[in-house]
Each structure stands twice: as structure tokens, then as C-alpha cells.
N, C-alpha and C positions, 0 to 999 in steps of 0.2 A: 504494500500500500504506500503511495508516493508520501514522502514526510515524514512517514513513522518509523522507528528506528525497528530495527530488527532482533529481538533474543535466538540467538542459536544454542541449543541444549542438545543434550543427548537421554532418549524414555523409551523407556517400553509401553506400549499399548496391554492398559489392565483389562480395560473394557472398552466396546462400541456400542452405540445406542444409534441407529439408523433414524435419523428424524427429515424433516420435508421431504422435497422430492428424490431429491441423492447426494443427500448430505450425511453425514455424522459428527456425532457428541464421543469423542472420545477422553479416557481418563490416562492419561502419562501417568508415570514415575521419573522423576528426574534424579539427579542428585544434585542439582545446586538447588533444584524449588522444589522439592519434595513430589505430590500428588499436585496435577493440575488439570483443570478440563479445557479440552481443547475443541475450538470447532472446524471440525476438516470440512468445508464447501466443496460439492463435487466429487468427494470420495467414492462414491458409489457407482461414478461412471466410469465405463473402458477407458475413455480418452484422459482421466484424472492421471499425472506424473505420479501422484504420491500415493495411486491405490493400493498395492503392496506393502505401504510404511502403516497403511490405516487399517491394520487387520490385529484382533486380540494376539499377545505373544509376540510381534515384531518389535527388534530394538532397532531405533531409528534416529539418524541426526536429522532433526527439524528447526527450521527458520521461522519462529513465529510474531506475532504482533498483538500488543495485548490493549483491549478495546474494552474499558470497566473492567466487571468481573473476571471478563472470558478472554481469552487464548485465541488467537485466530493461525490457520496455520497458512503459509506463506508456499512453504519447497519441503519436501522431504527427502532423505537419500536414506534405502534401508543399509542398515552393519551387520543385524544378523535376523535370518527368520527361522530359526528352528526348523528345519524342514524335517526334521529326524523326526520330532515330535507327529507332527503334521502325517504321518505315513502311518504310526501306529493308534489307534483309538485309544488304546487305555494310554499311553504314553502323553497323547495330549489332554485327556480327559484330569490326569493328574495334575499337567502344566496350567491347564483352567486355573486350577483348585489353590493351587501355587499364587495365580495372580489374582484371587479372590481374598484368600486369606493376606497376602499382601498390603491390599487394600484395606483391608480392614484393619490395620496398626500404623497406616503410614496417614498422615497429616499435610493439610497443604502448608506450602511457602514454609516449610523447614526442611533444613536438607536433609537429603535420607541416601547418601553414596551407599554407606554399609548395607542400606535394605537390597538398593539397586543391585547392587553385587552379588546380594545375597540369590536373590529371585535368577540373576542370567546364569550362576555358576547351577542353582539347581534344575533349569530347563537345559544346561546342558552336560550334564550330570546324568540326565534321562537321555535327552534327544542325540548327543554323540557318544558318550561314553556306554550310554549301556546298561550304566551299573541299575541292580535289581532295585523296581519301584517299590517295595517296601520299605527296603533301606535308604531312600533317597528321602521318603513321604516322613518320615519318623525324623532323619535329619533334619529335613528342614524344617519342618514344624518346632521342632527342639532350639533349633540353631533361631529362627523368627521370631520366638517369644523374648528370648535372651535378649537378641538384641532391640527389641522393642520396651524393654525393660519390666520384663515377664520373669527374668534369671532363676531359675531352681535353685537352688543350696544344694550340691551331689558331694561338699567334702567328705562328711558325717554324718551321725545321726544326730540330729538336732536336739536330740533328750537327752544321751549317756554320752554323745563326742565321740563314739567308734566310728576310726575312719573306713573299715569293711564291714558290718554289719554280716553277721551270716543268712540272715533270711532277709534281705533289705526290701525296703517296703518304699514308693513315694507317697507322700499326702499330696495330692494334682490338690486342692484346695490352699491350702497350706503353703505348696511349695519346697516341700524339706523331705531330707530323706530321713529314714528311723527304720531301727531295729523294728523286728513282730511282735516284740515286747516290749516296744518304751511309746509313752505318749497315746495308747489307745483309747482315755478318754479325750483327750483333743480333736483326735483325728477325726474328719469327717468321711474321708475317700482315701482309699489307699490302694495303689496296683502293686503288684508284685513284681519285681524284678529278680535276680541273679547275678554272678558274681560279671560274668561275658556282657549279661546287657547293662549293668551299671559302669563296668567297665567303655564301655562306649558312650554311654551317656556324660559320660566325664567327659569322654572324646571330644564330642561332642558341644558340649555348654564351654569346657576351659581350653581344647585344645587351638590351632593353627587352623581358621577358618579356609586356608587355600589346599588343606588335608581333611575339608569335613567329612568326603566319602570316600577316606580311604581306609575301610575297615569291610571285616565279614564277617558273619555272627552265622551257627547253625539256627535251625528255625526254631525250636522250643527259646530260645534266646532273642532272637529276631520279632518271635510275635508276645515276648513280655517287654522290650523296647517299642515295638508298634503301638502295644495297649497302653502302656501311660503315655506316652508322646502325645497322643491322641486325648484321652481322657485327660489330660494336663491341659491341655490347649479349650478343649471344650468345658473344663473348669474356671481359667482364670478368664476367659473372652465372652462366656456366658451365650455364645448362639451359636447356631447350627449353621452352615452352609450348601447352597444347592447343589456346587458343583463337587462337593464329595460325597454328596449321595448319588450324583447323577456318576462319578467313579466307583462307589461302589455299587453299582446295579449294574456294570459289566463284569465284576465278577462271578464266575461259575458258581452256579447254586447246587450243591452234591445232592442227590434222589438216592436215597436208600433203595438198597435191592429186596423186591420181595420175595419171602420164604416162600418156594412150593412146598405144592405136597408131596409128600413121598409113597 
């Protein structure tokens, strides 16, 4: 727009909301302005330069211009689209879930590099490396909260001070780890973990966020790391999400075999 100065940034697209004729409302992450809404004009048509920039899951450098409240977008050039993701349904179904839950701890016009980081290494965590979406969904959820200022206490048990606990337990309420016997009239929720999945959880919350998935848990370890990660998150954020229901409804649903008769 002639006169108005231009912000060039770099976001991922959380969300698109398709409004007039072929326009869209979409939601950035940035890291110098946190969460913003932007209005892509035209995005919806073939002939639009920046229809690939204006799609859920693309990181994008954008030129924009900001008119009161709103964002207007100017050019866009995409940096990355996931296409890995894009190829598998549950793979992107989870990257959704990712930029949902995102969304909901991040804040406009403050910066949120960390979250930014956080969100592209775990889309491509899934979409190139590979690595198993349970392990990825647990991490990042774990790793989200933290840095959203959610942080669990995994040194000890917040009651006796042992820093292994032999039956270690989290309180997702609470936020603190405890022994199977310290702190039960406190507690209100508590998951069970293990020596493997506490041990990652550590990994996890304190370690080198550019090493977040670099671990392997057997499964009975893997699914008491999935269950409080989960139940953690769905404790201190208090709501539910569509797009991890709509992930877990592709999961295989097991039919018991029926006994004949003999």
C-alpha cells in the first residue's frame, strides 16, 4: 500500500478462517509479535502469489501492513511447508493439534521465538524425521507447557525430597512429582509413571531443547509418558481440543474376537 511502511516477519499459519469472496483471516505466530491476525485479500484465488504461504502449517516470510487492529498482508515467500506432514493423515492430523494447542498459550504483540521454535522443530520432528507420533505428541505437549510457564517440578518428590521415587507418581493438578506414599491427601490426580518414562520427562522439561526427541522408550513406558503428558496439559489448561479428538478418531479401534462354539 503506497505510504505505509512495511513489517516483514517471519509465522507460521495456526489457523485460516475463509471469509468474503476469496479472502482469508488468518492467525500467525511470529517471534518478534507473538500471535497476530492477518488478512490475506485474495488468498483463495489461483492467480493469488501468496496462496501456498496462506495455508494452516506453512512457515512463511511475509510483508505486511498494519491498518488499526489488523494485519494486512502485502507478499509472501513460503521457507517451509511441511509436505511430509501433508502426505500422511495422522501425521498432519497431529501437526493440526500442534498449532491449536499452540494457540492457545501464545499471546498477541509478545514475543514468542521459543514457542515458534518450539511448534516448527515439532512439525518437523513428525513430517521429516519420522520419529514415532507418540513420542513426539507427549514431547511436545510436555516441552509447551514448560515453556508457556506451565513447568512441572520432575527433580523430586515434593513431600519426602527423593530425587527417584520408586513408584513415582505426577499430580497433573499440582504439578509435582511424589512418591505412592507421600502427599495422598493433597493430591487430587495423579498418573503413574516409571523409572524410563520419568526419566525422559526430565529429558524433557530440563534437558537441550535442540535434543527434545532424541530418546526411545519401550511402550508400557511410552504410554505412562503419553498418559500424564496429556492429562497434565488437560489439567492445568482446563479444555479440550477438537483437533485431538479429530486425531484420535483415526486411530484403530481393536473389535474383540468372538468365541465360537465348539
Amino acid at each position: 500500500m503506497a505510504g505505509m511502511p512495511y513489517i516483514v516477519t517471519k509465522g507460521i499459519v495456526l489457523r485460516e478462517t475463509e471469509t468474503k469472496e476469496a479472502d482469508k483471516i488468518l492467525t500467525l505466530l511470529t517471534g518478534e509479535r507473538g500471535k497476530i491476525s492477518v488478512i490475506a485479500r485474495g488468498a483463495r484465488r489461483k492467480s493469488c502469489k501468496y496462496t501456498a504461504c496462506a495455508q494452516s502449517l506453512a512457515y512463511s516470510e511475509w510483508a505486511l501492513y498494519q491498518k488499526g487492529d489488523w494485519y494486512y498482508v502485502n507478499e509472501g515467500a513460503s521457507l517451509e511447508l511441511f509436505n511430509g506432514l501433508r502426505e500422511d493423515l495422522d501425521a498432519m492430523a497431529l501437526g493440526f493439534y500442534f498449532a491449536e494447542l499452540t494457540e492457545a498459550v501464545t499471546t498477541e504483540d509478545t514475543a514468542s521465538q521459543e514457542l515458534l521454535s518450539h511448534l516448527l522443530n515439532g512439525l518437523y520432528a513428525l513430517g521429516t524425521l519420522h520419529k514415532p507420533p507418540a513420542l513426539v505428541k507427549a514431547a511436545f505437549e510436555l516441552k509447551l507447557l514448560s515453556l508457556a510457564g506451565y513447568e512441572p517440578l520432575l527433580d523430586s518428590c515434593a513431600y519426602c525430597g527423593l530425587s527417584d521415587p520408586e513408584h513415582p507418581l505426577l499430580d497433573v493438578v499440582q504439578g509435582v512429582l511424589r512418591c505412592s506414599h507421600c502427599g495422598t491427601k493433597e493430591s487430587a490426580l495423579s498418573m503413574p509413571l516409571c523409572e524410563d518414562s520419568l526419566a525422559a520427562a526430565r529429558h524433557i522439561v530440563y534437558g537441550n531443547p535442540k535434543r527434545l526427541y532424541s530418546f526411545t522408550l519401550g511402550p508400557e513406558a511410552q504410554r505412562r509418558l503419553s498418559g500424564a503428558a496429556e492429562a497434565f496439559l488437560a489439567a492445568q489448561l482446563e479444555r479440550g481440543f477438537r483437533t485431538l479428538d479429530f486425531y484420535k478418531s483415526l486411530e484403530p479401534v481393536e473389535i474383540p474376537l468372538k468365541s465360537g462354539k465348539s
